[in-house]
C-alpha positions as CSV (number, residue, x, y, z in Angstrom):
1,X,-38.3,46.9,-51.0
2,X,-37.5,43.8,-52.7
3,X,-40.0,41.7,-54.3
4,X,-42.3,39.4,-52.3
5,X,-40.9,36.0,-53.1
6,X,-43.5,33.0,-52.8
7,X,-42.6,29.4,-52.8
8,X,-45.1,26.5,-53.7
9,X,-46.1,23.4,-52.1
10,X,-45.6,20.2,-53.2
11,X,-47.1,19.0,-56.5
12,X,-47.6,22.5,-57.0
13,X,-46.2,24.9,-60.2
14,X,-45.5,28.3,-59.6
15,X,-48.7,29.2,-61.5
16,X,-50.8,28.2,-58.7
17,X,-49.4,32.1,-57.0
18,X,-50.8,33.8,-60.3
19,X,-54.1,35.1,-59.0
20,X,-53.1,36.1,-55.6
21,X,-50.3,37.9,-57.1
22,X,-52.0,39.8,-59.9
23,X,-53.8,41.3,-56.4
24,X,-50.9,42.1,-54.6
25,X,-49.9,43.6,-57.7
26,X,-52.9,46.3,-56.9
27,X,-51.1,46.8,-54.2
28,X,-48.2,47.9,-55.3
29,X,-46.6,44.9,-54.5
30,X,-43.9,42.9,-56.8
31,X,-43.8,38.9,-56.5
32,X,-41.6,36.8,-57.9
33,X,-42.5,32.3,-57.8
34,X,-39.9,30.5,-58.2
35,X,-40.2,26.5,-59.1
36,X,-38.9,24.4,-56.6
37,X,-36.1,22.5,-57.7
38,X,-36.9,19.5,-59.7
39,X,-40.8,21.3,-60.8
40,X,-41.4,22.9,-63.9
41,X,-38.9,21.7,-65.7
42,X,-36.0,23.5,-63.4
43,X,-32.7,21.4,-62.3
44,X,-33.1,19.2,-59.1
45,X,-30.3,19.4,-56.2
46,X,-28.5,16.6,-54.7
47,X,-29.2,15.9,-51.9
48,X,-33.0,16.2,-51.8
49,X,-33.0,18.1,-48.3
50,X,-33.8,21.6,-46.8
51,X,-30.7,22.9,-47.0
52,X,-30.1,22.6,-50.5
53,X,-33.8,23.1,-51.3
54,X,-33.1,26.2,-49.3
55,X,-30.3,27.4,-50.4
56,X,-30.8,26.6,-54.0
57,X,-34.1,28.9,-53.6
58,X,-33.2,31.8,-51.5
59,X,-31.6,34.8,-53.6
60,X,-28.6,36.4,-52.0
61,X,-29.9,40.2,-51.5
62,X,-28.0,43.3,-49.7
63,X,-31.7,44.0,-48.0
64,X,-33.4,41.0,-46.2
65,X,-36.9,39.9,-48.2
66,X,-40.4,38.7,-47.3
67,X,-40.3,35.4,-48.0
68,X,-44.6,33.5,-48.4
69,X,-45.0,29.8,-48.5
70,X,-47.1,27.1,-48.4
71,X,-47.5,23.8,-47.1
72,X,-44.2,22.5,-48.3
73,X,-42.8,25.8,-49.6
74,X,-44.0,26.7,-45.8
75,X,-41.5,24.1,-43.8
76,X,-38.9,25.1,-46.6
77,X,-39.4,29.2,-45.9
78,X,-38.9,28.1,-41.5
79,X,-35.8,26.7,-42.7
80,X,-34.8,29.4,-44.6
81,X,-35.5,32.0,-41.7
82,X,-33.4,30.0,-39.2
83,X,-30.4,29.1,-41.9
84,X,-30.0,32.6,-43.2
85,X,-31.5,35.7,-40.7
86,X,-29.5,37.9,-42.3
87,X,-31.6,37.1,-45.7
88,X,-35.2,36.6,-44.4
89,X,-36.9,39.5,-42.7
90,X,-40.4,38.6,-42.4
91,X,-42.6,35.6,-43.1
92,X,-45.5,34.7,-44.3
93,X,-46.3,31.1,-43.5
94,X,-49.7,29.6,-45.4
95,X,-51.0,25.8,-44.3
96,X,-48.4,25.6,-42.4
97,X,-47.0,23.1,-40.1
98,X,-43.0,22.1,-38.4
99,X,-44.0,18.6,-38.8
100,X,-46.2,17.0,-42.1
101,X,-46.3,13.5,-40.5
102,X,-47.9,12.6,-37.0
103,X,-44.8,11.3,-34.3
104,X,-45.5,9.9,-30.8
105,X,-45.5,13.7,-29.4
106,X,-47.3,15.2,-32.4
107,X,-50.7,13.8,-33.0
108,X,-51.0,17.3,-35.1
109,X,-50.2,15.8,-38.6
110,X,-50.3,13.4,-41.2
111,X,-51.1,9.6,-40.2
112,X,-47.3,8.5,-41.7
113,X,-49.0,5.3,-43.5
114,X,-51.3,7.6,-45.4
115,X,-48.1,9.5,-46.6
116,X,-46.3,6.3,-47.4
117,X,-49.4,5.5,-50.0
118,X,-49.1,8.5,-52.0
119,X,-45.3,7.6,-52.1
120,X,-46.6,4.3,-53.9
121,X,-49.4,6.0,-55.6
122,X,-46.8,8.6,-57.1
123,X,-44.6,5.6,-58.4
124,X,-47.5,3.7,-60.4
125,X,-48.7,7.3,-61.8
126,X,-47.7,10.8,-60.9
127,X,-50.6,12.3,-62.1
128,X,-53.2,10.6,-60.8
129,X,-51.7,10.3,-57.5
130,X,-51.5,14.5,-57.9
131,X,-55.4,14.6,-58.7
132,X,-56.2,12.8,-55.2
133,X,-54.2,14.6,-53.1
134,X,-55.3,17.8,-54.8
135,X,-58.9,16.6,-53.7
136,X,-57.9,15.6,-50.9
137,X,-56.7,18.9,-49.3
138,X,-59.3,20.7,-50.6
139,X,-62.3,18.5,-49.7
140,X,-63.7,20.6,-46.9
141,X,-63.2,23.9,-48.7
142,X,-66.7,26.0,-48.8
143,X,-65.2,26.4,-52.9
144,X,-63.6,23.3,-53.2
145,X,-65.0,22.6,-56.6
146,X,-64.1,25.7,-58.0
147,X,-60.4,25.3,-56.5
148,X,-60.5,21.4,-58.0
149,X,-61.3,23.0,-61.1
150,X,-58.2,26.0,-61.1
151,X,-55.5,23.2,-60.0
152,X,-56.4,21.2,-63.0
153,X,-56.2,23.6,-65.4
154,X,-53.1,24.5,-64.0
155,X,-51.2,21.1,-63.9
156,X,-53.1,19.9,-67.3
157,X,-51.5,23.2,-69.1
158,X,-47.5,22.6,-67.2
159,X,-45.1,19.5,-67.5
160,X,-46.0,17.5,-64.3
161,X,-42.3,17.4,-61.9
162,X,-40.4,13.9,-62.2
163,X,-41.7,10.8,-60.2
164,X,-38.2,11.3,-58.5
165,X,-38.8,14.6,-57.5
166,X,-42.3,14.4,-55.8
167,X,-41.2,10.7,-54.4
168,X,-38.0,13.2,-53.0
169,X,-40.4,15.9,-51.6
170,X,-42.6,13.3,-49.8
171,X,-40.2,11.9,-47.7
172,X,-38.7,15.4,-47.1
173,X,-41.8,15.8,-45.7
174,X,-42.1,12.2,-43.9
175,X,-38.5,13.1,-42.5
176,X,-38.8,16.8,-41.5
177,X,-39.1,17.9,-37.8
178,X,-38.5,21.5,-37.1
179,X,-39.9,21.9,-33.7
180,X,-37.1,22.0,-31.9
181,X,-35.9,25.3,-34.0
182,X,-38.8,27.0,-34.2
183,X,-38.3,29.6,-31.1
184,X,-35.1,30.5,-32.6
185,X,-36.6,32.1,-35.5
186,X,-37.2,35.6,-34.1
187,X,-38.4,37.3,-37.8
188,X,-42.0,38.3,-36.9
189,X,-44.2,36.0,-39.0
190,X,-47.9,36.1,-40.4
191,X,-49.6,32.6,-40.3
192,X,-52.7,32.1,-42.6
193,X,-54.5,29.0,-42.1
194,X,-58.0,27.5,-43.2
195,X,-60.3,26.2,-40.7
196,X,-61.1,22.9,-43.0
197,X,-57.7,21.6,-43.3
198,X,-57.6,18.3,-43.8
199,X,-53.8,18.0,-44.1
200,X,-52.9,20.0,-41.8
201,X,-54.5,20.2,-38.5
202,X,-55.1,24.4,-37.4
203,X,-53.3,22.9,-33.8
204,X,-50.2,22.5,-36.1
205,X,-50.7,26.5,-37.3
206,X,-51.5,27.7,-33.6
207,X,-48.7,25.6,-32.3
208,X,-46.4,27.6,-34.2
209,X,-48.5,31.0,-33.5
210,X,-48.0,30.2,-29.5
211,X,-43.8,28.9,-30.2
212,X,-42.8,31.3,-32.4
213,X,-41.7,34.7,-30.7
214,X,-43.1,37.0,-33.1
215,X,-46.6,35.7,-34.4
216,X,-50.1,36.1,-35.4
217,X,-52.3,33.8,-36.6
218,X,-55.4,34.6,-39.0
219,X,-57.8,31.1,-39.1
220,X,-60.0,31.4,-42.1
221,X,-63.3,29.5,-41.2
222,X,-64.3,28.2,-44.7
223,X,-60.8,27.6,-46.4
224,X,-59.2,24.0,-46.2
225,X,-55.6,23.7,-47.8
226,X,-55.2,26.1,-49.9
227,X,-57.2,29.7,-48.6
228,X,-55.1,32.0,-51.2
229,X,-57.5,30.7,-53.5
230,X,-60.6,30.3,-51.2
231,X,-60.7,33.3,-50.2
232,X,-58.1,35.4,-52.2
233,X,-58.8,39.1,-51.2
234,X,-58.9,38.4,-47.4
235,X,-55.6,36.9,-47.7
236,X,-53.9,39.3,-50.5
237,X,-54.8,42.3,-47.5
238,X,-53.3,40.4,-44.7
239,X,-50.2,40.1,-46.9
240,X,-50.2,43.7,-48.1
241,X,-50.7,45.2,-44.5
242,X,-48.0,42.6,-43.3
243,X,-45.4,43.3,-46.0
244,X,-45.6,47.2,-45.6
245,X,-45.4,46.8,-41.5
């Protein structure tokens, strides 16, 4: 099979994967984490927008993949399994939501002035605006201060993405409403979500579960944002039994 390919959220480096994969690696299991475009020192795309995020990303293979993401790398990896079917044949879909931002039909979400101050918060400073939303999403977490702790190491020892590219992927996420292409993706998909999720709401992960025709949800009680690193081993076995199905 090909390798499991993981994509990150936003603010994120493809380090933050490097636990969980070293697990599936005891699986048997290859991964490969690419940067989005614009992080870790990669070449951004023009437009900022799923498609090219998308297809920029997605390798062209004779034999679909398993394509993991998260929050942001999670709306990216829906887009990808509608765009390109032919390339995507299972997904794993972690924090998860269609829609970051609340709307009039969506309470499930992201209060859209809240969004629009880390947008001003990431134009004064980029890395302090990255320290609160880190806390931030993992505030609830039964190990948040041990997760704090791993995502600063992480962004202290990596060049920070441009201003211009987390300003981009925040209003890709302000602007970004797949719902109404959701039942077309017919791949069977894995959702793993935490309980304590303070970004996004577990309604927005069962929402999907209940629209999506081929889903199951796993809620993890004592995870927030980020339950690959909360609770790593539960998660690496859902990924390894889902992968080999």
């Amino acid at each position: 099979m090909n390798p499991l390919l993981l994509w990150h959220g936003w603010g994120m480096h493809p380090m933050v994967w490097s636990g969980l994969c070293a697990e599936l690696a005891q699986h048997g299991i290859t991964t490969q984490t690419p940067a989005l475009p614009g992080y870790d020192q990669s070449e951004t795309v023009t437009p900022y927008n799923l498609d090219t995020l998308v297809d920029a990303m997605l390798p062209a293979t004779s034999t679909p993949l398993v394509l993991c993401g998260w929050s942001l790398g999670a709306l990216l990896a829906l887009h990808a399994a509608r765009r390109h079917p032919q390339r995507v044949a299972r997904l794993i879909l972690i924090g998860a939501t269609p829609s970051f931002v609340q709307r009039a039909d969506w309470p499930h979400g992201m209060p859209p002035a809240v969004l629009d101050e880390f947008i001003a918060a990431v134009a004064h400073n980029p890395a302090t605006a990255l320290k609160r939303f880190m806390a931030l999403s993992n505030q609830n977490d039964v190990h948040a201060r041990n997760i704090a702790r791993t995502l600063t190491q992480m962004l202290a020892a990596n060049p920070l993405p441009t201003a211009d590219s987390l300003t981009a992927g925040l209003n890709l996420l302000r602007n970004s409403d797949l719902r109404a292409s959701v039942a077309d993706i017919t791949q069977p998909v894995l959702l793993l979500h935490g309980t304590r999720d303070p970004l996004m709401p577990v309604a927005a992960a069962q929402w999907l579960a209940d629209t999506l025709p081929q889903a199951k949800i796993e809620i993890l009680p004592e995870a927030a944002h980020t339950p690959f690193l909360s609770d790593q081993q539960h998660c690496c076995a859902s990924i390894a039994d889902f992968y080999r199905a």
